[in-house]
VOTI-842623 format. One record per residue: residue number from 1; residue in one letter; x, y, z of N, C-alpha, C in turn. Coordinates in steps of 0.001 Angstrom, whole numbers, plus 500000, padded with zeros to 6 digits. Example, Ala and Ser with C-alpha at 12.3 -4.5 7.8 and 13.67 -1.06 7.14 Angstrom:
   resi   resn    neast   nnorth      nup   caeast   canorth     caup    ceast   cnorth      cup
      1      a   513190   494310   507800   512300    495500   507800   513200   496700   507800
      2      s   512850   497750   507080   513670    498940   507140   512900   500030   507870
END
This chain:
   resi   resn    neast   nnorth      nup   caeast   canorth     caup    ceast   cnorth      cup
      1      x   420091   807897   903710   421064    807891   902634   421514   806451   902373
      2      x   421671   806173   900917   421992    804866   900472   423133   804471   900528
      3      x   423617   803365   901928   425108    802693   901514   425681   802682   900123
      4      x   426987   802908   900052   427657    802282   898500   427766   801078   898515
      5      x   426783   800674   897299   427443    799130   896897   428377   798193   897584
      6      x   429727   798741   896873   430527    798133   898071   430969   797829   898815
      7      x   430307   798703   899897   430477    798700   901041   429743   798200   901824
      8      x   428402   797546   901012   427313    796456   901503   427957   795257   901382
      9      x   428391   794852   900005   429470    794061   899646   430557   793046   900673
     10      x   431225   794056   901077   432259    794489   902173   431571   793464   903390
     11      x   430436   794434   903786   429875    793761   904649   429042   792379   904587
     12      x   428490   792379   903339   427803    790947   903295   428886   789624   903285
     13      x   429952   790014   902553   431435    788829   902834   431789   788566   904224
     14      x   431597   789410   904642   432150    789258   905976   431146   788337   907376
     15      x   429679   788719   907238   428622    788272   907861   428258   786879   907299
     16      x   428503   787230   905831   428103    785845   905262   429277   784910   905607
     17      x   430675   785150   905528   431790    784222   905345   431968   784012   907207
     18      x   431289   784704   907991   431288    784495   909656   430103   783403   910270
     19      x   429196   783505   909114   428134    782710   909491   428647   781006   909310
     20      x   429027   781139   907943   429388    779670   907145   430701   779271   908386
     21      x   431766   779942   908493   432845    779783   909243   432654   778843   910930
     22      x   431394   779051   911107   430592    779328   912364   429800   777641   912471
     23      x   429289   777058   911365   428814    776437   911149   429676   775118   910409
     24      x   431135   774676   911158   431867    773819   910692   431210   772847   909408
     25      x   430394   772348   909600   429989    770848   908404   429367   771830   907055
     26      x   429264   772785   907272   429094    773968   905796   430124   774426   905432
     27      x   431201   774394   906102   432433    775065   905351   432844   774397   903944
     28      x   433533   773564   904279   433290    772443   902407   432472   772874   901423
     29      x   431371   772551   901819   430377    772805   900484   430394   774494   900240
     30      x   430406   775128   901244   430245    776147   900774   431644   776915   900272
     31      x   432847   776537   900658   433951    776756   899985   433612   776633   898448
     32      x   433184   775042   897918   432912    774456   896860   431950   775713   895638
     33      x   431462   776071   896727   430295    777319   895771   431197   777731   895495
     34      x   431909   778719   896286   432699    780210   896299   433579   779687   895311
     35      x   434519   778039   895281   434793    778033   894123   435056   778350   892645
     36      x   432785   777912   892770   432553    777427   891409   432360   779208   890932
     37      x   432137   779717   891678   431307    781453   890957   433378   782182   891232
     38      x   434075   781891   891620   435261    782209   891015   435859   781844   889920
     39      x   435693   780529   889849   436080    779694   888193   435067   780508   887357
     40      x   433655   780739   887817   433124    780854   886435   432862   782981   886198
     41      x   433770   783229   887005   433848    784839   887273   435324   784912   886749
     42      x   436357   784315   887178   437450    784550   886368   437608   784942   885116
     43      x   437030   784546   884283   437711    785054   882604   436791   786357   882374
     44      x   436153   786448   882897   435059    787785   882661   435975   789003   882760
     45      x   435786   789760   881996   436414    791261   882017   435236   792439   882441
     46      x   434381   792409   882371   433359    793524   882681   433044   794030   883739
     47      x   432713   795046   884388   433066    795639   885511   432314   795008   886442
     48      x   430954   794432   886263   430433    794004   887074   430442   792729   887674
     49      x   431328   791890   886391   431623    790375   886811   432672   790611   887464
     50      x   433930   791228   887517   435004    791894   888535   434481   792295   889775
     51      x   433497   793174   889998   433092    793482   891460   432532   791759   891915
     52      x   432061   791093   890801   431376    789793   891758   432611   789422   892226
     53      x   433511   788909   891602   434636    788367   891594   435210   788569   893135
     54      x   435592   790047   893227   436576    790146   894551   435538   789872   895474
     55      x   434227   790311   895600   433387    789825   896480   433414   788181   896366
     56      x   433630   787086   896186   433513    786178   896343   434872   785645   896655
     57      x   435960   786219   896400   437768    785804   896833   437044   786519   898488
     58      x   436936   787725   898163   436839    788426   899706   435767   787034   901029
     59      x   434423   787044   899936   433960    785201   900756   434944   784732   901661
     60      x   435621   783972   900503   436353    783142   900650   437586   783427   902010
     61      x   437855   784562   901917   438831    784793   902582   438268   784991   904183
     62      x   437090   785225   904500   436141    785682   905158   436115   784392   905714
     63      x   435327   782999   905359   435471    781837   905540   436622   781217   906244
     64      x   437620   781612   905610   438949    780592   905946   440007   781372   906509
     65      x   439368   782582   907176   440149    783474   907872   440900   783319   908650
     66      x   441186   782057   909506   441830    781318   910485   442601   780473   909981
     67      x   442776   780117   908283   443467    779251   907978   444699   779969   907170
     68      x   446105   779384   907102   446837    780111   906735   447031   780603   905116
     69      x   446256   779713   904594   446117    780228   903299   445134   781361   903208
     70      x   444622   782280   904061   443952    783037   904253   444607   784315   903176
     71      x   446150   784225   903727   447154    785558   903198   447227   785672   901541
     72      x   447237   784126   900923   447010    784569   899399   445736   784732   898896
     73      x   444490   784453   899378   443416    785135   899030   443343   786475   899230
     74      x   444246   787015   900402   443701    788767   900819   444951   789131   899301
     75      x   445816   788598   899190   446844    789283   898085   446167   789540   896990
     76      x   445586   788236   896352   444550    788075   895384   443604   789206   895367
     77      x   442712   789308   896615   441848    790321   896689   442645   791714   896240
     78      x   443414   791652   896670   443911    793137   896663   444154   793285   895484
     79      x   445069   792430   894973   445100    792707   893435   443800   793116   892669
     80      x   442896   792345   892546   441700    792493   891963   441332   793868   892310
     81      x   441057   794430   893540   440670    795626   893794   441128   796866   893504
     82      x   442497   796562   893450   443231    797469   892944   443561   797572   891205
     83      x   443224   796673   890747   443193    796285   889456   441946   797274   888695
     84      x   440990   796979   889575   439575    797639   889181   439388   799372   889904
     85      x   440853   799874   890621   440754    801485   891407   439802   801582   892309
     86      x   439292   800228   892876   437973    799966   893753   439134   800039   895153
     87      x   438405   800643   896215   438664    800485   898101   438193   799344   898390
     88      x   437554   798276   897338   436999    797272   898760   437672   796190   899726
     89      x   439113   796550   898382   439918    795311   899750   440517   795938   900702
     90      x   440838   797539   900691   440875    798211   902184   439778   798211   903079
     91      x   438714   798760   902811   437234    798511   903075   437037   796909   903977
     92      x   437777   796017   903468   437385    794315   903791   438394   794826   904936
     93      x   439576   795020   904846   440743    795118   905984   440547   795690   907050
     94      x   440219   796894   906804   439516    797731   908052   438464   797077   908895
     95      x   437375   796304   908158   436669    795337   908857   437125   794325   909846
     96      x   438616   793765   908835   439068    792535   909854   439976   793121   910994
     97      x   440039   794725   911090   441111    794934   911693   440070   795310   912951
     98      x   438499   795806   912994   437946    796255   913760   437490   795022   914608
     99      x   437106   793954   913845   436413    792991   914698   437125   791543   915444
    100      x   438712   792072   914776   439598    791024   915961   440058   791572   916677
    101      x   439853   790668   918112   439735    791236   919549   441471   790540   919671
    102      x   442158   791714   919691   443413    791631   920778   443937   791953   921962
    103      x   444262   791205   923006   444733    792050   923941   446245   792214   924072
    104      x   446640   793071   924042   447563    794049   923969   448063   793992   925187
    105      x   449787   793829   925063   450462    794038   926843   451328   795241   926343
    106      x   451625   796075   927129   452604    797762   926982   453356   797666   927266
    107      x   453869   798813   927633   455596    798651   928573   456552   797807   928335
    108      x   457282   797140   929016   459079    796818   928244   458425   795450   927609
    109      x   457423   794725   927346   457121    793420   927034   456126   793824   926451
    110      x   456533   793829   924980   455611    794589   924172   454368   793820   923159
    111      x   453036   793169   922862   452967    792356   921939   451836   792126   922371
    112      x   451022   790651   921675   449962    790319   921812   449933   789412   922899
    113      x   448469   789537   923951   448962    788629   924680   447819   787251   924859
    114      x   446665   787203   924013   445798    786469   923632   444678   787070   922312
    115      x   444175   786289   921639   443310    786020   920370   442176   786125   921093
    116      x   440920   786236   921294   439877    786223   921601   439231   785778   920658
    117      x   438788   786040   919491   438186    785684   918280   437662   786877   917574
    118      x   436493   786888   916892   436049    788036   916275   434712   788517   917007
    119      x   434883   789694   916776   433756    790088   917494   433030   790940   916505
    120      x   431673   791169   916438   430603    791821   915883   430267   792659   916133
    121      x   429214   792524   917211   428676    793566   917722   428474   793640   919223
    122      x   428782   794516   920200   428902    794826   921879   427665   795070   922261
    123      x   427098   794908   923187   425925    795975   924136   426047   796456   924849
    124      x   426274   797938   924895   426247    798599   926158   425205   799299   927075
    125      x   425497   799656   927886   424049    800534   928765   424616   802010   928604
    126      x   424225   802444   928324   424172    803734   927776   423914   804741   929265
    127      x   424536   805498   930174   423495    806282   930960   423835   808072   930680
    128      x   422163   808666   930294   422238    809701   930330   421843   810601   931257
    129      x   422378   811197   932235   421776    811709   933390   421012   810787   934494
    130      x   419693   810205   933938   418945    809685   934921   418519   808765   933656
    131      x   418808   808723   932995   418224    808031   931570   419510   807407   930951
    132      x   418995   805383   931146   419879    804550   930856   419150   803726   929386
    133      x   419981   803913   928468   419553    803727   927578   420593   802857   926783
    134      x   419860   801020   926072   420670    799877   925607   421200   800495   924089
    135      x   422618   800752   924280   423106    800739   922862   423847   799100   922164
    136      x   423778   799648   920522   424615    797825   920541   425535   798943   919324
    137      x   426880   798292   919274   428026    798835   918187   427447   797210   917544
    138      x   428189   798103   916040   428123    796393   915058   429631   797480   914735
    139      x   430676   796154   914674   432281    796952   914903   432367   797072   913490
    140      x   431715   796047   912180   431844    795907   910859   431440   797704   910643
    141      x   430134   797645   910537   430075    798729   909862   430406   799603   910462
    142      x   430764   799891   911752   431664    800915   912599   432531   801367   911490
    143      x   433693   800585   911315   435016    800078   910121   434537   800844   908923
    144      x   433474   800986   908168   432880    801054   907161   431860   802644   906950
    145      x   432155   803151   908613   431767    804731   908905   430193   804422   908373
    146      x   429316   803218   908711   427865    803388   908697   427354   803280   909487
    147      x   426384   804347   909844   425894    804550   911181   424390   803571   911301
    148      x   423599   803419   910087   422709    802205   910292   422292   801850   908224
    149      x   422023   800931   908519   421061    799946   906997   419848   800493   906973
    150      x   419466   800373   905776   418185    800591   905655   417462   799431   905659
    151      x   416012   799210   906089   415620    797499   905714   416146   796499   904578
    152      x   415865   797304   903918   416238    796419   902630   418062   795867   902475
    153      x   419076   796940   902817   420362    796497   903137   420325   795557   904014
    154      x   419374   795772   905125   419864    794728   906553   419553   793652   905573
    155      x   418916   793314   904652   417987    791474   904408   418892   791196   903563
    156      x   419651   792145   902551   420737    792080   901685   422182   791515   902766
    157      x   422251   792056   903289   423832    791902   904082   423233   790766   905226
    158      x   422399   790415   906175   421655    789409   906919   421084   788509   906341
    159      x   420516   788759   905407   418990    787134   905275   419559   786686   903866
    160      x   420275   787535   903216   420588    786911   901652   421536   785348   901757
    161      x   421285   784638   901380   421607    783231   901031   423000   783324   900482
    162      x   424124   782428   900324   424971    781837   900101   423938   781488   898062
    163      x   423428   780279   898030   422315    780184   897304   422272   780457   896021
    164      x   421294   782238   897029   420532    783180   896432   421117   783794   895477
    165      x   422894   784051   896232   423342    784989   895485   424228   784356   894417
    166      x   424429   783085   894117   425005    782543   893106   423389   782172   892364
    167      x   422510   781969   892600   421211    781785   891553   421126   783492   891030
    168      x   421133   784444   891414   421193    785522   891139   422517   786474   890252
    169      x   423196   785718   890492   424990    786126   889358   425395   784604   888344
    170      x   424102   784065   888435   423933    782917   887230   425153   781783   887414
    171      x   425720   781427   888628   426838    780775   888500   426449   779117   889096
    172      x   426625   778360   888116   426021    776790   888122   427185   776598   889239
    173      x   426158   775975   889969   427091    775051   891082   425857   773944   891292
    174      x   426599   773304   892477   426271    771981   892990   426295   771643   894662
    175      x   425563   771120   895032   425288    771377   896454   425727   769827   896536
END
């Protein structure tokens, strides 16, 4: 069965904006894209330049998730999403809520008690009876209730370019 759209979406912001995030001396330039395909997605009214749209604030927000201006891009997002009766900026939330690792203290001292960072995906050993078998969670699409991609999603949400996908939604930028 075929993921929804946006919920590939969802996930490609998030993998894509973890990769760039990941790779300090790309953050700049690639901010600079996400930019330019927001400037040139802004005045558009049509449904499909709107879905580019929050997908590329959502980028963005994905990217600079650690920085405190993080909070008016998710507002932004939300607006947009909600603007358009679209889930994807709950959809994006649920993501960020699955893959940051908190540890948690209980009892009379109540709160967080370290950040770990984000996490993806776990491996576990699986044992069934006499039969131990390697599972891996990916926590994103956990969040997103998908149990697996089809090839073609994995290369969409994994191998698709930063690039690709502004040569593909026609938005002139500059490297």
């Amino acid at each position: 069965m075929a993921t929804h759209p946006h919920k590939l979406l969802v996930l490609k912001a998030f993998y894509l904006g973890q990769g760039i995030a990941k790779k300090g001396t790309y953050v700049a330039p690639a901010v600079a894209m996400v930019d330019a395909a927001i400037a040139f997605l802004e005045p558009k009214q049509d449904e499909t330049s709107r879905v580019r749209l929050l997908f590329y604030v959502l980028l963005k927000a994905e990217i600079l998730r650690s920085n405190p201006s993080v909070a008016d891009l998710r507002n932004r997002a939300r607006n947009i999403s909600r603007a358009m009766g679209a889930e994807m900026f709950d959809e994006y939330m649920a993501v960020e809520e699955e893959t940051q690792t908190r540890v948690r203290a209980g009892g009379i001292q109540k709160g967080v008690i370290a950040d770990q960072g984000i996490r993806t995906t776990e491996t576990f050993l699986a044992k069934y009876g006499s039969f131990v078998k390697t599972e891996v969670v990916d926590y994103a699409c956990k969040a997103l209730g998908i149990r697996s991609l089809s090839d073609k999603e994995f290369h969409f949400v994994h191998k698709t370019s930063l690039k690709e996908l502004l040569e593909k939604h026609g938005v002139p930028f500059s490297i």
